[in-house]
DRENMI-229163 format. One record per atom (N, C-alpha, C): residue in one letter; x, y, z. Coordinates in steps of 0.05 Angstrom, whole numbers, padded with zeros to 5 digits, always signed. Example, Ala and Ser with C-alpha at 12.3 -4.5 7.8 and 13.67 -1.06 7.14 Angstrom:
2
a+00264-00114+00156
a+00246-00090+00156
a+00264-00066+00156
s+00257-00045+00142
s+00273-00021+00143
s+00258+00001+00157
! end
This chain:
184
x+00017-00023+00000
x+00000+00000+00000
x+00018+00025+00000
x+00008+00046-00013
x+00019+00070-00016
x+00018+00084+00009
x+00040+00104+00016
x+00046+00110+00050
x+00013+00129+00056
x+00007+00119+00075
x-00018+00131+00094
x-00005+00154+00105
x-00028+00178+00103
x-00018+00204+00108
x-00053+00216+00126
x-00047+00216+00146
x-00073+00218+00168
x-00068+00249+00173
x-00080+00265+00179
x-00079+00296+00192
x-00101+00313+00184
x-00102+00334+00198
x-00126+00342+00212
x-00141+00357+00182
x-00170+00348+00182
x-00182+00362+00158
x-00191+00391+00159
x-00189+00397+00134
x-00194+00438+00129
x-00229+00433+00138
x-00247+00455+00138
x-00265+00457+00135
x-00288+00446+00118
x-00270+00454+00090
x-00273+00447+00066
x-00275+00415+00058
x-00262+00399+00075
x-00268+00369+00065
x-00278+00351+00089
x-00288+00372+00105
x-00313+00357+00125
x-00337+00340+00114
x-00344+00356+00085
x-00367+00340+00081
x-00362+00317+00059
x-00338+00306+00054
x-00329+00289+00041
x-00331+00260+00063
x-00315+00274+00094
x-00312+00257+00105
x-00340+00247+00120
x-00358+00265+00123
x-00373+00250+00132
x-00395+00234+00106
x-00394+00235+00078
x-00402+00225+00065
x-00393+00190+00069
x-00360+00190+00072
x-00349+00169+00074
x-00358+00152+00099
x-00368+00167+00116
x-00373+00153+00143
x-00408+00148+00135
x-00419+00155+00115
x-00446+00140+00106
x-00434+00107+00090
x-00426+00119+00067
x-00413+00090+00062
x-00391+00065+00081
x-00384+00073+00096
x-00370+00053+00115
x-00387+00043+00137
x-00413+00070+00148
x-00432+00052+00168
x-00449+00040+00150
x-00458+00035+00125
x-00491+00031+00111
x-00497+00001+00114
x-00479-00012+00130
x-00488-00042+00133
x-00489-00045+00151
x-00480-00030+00174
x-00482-00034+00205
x-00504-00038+00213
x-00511-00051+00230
x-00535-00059+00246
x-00561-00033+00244
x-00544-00017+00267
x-00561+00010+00277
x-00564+00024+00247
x-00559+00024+00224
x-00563+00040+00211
x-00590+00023+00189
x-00576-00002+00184
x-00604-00017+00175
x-00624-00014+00196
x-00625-00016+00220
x-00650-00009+00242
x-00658+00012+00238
x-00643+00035+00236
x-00654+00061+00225
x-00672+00077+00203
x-00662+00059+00192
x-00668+00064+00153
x-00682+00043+00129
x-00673+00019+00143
x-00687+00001+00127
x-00668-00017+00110
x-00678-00029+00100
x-00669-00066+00083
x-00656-00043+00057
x-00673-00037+00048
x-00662-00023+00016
x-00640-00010+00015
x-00621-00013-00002
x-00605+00000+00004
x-00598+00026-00009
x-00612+00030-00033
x-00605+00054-00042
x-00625+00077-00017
x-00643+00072-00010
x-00652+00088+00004
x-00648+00098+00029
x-00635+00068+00046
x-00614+00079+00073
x-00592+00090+00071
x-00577+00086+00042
x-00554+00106+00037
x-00562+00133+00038
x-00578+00143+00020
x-00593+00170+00028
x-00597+00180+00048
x-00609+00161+00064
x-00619+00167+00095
x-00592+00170+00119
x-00586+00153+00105
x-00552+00153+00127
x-00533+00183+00113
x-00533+00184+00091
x-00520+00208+00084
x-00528+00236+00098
x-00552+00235+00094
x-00569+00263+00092
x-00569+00265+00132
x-00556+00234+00147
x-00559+00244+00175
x-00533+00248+00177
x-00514+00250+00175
x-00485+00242+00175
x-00479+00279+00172
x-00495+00287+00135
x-00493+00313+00137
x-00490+00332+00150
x-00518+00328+00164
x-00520+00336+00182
x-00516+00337+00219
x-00494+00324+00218
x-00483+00323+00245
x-00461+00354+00250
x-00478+00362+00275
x-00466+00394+00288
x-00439+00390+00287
x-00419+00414+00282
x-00391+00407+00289
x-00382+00430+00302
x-00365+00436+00314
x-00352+00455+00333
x-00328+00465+00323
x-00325+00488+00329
x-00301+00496+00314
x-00271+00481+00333
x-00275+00479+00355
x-00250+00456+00372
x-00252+00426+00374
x-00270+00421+00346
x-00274+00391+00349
x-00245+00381+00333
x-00237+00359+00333
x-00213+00347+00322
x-00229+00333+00306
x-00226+00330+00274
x-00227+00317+00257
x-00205+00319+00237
x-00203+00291+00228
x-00177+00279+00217
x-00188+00265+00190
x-00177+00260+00178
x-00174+00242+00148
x-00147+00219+00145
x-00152+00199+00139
x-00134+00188+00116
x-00130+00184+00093
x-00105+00196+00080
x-00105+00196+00061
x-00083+00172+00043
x-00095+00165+00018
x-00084+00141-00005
x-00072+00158-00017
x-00051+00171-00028
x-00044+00184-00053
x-00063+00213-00062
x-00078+00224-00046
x-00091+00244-00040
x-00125+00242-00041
x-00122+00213-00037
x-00153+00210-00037
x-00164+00197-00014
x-00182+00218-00009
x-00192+00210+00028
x-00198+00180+00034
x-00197+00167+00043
x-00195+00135+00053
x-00208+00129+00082
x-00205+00150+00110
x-00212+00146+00130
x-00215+00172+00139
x-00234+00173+00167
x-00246+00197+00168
x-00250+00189+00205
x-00237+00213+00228
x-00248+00200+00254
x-00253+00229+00266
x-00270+00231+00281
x-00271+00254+00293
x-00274+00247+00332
x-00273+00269+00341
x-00274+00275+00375
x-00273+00306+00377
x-00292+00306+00407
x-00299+00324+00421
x-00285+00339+00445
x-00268+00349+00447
x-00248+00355+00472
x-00267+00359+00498
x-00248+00363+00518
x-00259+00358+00549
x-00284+00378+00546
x-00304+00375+00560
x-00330+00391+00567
x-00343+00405+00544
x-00338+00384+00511
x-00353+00388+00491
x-00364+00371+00484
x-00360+00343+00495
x-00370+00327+00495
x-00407+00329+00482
x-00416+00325+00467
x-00449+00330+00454
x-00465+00311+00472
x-00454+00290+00488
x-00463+00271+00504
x-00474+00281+00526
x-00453+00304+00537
x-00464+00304+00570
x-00479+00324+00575
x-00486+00335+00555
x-00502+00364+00568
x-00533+00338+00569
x-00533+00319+00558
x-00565+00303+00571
x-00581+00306+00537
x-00571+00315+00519
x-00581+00309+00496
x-00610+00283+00500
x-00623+00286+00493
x-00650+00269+00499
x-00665+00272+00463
x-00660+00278+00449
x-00674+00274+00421
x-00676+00245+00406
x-00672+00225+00419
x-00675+00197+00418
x-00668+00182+00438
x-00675+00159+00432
x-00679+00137+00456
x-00638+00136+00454
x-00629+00123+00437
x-00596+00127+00436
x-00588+00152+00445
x-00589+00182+00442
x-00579+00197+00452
x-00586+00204+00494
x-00611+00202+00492
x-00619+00193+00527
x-00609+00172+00540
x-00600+00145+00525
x-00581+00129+00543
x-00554+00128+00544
x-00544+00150+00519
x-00526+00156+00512
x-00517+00173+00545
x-00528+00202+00541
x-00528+00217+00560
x-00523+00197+00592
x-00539+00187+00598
x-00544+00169+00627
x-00528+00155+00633
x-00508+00139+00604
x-00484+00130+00608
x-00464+00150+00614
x-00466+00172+00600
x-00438+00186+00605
x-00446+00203+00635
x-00470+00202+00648
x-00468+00223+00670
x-00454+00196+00693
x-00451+00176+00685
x-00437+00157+00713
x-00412+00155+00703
x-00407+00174+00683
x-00372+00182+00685
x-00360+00211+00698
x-00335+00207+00698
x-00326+00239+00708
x-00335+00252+00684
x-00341+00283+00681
x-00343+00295+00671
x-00311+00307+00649
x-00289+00303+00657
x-00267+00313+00648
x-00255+00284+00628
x-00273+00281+00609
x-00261+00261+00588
x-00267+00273+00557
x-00257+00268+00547
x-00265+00273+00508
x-00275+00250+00501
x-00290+00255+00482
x-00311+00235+00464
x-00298+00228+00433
x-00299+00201+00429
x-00276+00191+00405
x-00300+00185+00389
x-00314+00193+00366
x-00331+00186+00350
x-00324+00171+00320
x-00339+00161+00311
x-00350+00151+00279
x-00313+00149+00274
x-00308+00126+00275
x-00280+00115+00262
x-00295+00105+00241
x-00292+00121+00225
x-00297+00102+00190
x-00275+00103+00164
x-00270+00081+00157
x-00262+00069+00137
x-00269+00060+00108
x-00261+00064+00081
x-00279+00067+00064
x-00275+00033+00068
x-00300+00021+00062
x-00301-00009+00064
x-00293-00026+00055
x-00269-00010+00014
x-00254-00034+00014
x-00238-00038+00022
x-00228-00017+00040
x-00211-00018+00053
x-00211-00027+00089
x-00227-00042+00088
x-00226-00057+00122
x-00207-00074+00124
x-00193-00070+00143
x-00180-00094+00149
x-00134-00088+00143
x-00135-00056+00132
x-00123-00046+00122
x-00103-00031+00146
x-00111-00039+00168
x-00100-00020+00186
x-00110+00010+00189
x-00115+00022+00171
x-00128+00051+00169
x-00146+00055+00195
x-00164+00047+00208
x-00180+00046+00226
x-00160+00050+00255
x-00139+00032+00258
x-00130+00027+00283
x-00119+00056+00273
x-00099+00063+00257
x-00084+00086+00258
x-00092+00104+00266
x-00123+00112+00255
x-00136+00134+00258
x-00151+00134+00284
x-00156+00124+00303
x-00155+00119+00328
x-00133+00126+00347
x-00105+00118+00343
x-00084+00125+00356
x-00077+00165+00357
x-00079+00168+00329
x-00070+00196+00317
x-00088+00214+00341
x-00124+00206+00334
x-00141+00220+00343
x-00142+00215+00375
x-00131+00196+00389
x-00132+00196+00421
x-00106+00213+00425
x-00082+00221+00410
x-00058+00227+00414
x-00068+00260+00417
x-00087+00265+00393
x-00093+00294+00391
x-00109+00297+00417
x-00132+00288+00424
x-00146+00283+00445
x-00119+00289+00474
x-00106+00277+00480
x-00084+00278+00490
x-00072+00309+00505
x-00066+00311+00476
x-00049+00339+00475
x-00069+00366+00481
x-00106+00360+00487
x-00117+00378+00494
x-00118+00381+00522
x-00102+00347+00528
x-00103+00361+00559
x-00123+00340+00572
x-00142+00328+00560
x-00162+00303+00566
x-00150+00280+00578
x-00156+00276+00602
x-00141+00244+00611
x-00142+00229+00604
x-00170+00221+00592
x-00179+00204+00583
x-00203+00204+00557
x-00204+00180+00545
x-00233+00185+00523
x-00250+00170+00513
x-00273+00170+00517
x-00301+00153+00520
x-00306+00149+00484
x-00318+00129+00478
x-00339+00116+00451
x-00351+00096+00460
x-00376+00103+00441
x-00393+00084+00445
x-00398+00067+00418
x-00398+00037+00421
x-00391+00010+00395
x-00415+00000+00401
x-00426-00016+00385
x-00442-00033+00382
x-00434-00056+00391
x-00440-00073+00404
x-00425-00100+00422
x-00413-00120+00410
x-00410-00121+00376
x-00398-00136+00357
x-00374-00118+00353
x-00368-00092+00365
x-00338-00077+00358
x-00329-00077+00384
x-00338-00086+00412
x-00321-00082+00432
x-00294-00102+00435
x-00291-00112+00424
x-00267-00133+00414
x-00235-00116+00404
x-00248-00106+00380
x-00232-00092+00360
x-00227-00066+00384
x-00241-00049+00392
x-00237-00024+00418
x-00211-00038+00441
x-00214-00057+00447
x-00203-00068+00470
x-00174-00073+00454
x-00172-00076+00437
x-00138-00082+00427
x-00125-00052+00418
x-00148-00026+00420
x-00138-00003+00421
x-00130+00006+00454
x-00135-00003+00471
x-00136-00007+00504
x-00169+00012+00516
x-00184+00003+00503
x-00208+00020+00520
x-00216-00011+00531
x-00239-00008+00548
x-00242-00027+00572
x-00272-00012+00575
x-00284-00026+00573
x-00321-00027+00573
x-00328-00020+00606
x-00337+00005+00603
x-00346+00016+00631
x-00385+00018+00634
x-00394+00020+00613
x-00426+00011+00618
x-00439+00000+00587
x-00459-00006+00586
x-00471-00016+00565
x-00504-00003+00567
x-00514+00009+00541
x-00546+00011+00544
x-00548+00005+00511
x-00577+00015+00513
x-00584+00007+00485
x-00594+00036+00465
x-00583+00017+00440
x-00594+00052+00418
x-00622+00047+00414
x-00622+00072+00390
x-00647+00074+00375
x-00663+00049+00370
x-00652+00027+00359
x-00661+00009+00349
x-00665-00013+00364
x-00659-00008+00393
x-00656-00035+00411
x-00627-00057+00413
x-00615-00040+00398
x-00590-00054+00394
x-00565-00047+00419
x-00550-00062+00427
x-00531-00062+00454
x-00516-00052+00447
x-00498-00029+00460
x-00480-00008+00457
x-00468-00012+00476
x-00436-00007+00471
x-00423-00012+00496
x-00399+00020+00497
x-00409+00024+00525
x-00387+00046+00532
x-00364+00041+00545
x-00335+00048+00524
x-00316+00044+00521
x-00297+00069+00541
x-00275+00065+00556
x-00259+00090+00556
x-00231+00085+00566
x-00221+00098+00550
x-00180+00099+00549
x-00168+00127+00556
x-00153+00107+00589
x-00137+00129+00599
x-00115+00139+00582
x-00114+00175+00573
x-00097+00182+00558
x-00069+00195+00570
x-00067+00207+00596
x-00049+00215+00598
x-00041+00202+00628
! end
């Protein structure tokens, strides 16, 4: 493979990356629960929510790049931006989301949507962009940093060193497990 080149994205190619994180989730469980069997139509649906996810101007988002074409895409929330803890309640996933993170300390960052374009699984790209993004996480000063997996990824989390601190369920009824890695 041609050398992997990970670092932090402009403005400007935010909405590439979260396009990419429609195509890398569109088979996942929670997103078929979401959207439905069809797939040209949960792509849509997954795109058009992905779009629209809020971003902060001190959020860390990152890319990988093939030879200058985006490949992987991870984002996080630094200490006390966390979108989790203010109690967000606009779905059944974001209210157990919230209830999980209030039986944590409050002084952690939030590690979100590691996506990978999907022919590329299995490529290493995922772990890298994990390491880069807890390193940045890190350097804001965060001790530590919480995600939440679906209970078929707490496996793959645990060989990055997070360690499953509670479990509830999303939107769909599906088991979520909350993850978190001491950073400094």
């Amino acid at each position: 493979m041609t050398e992997l080149e990970i670092r932090r994205l402009d403005s400007g190619e935010v909405t590439a990356a979260l396009e990419l994180t429609a195509r890398a989730f569109i088979n996942e469980p929670f997103v078929v629960g979401l959207f439905g069997a069809e797939f040209t139509a949960r792509y849509a649906a997954a795109r058009e929510m992905y779009l629209q996810t809020p971003r902060h101007a001190d959020d860390i988002v990152v890319g990988a790049f093939i030879d200058g074409a985006l490949v992987g895409a991870a984002a996080a929330e630094p200490r006390h931006r966390c979108h989790h803890c203010p109690g967000d309640t606009d779905s059944m996933y974001a209210t157990n989301a919230a209830a999980a993170h209030a039986r944590q300390d409050r002084d952690h960052g939030w590690l979100g949507r590691i996506a990978v374009e999907p022919a590329l699984h299995g490529a290493r790209i995922g772990s890298q962009l994990v390491e880069v993004t807890a390193d940045l996480l890190a350097q804001t000063g965060v001790a530590a940093a919480l995600l939440d997996c679906e209970l078929h990824r707490v496996s793959y989390y645990e060989t990055k060193g997070f360690v499953v601190v509670d479990e509830f369920s999303g939107s769909v009824g599906n088991g979520l497990a909350l993850m978190r890695r001491q950073l400094n």
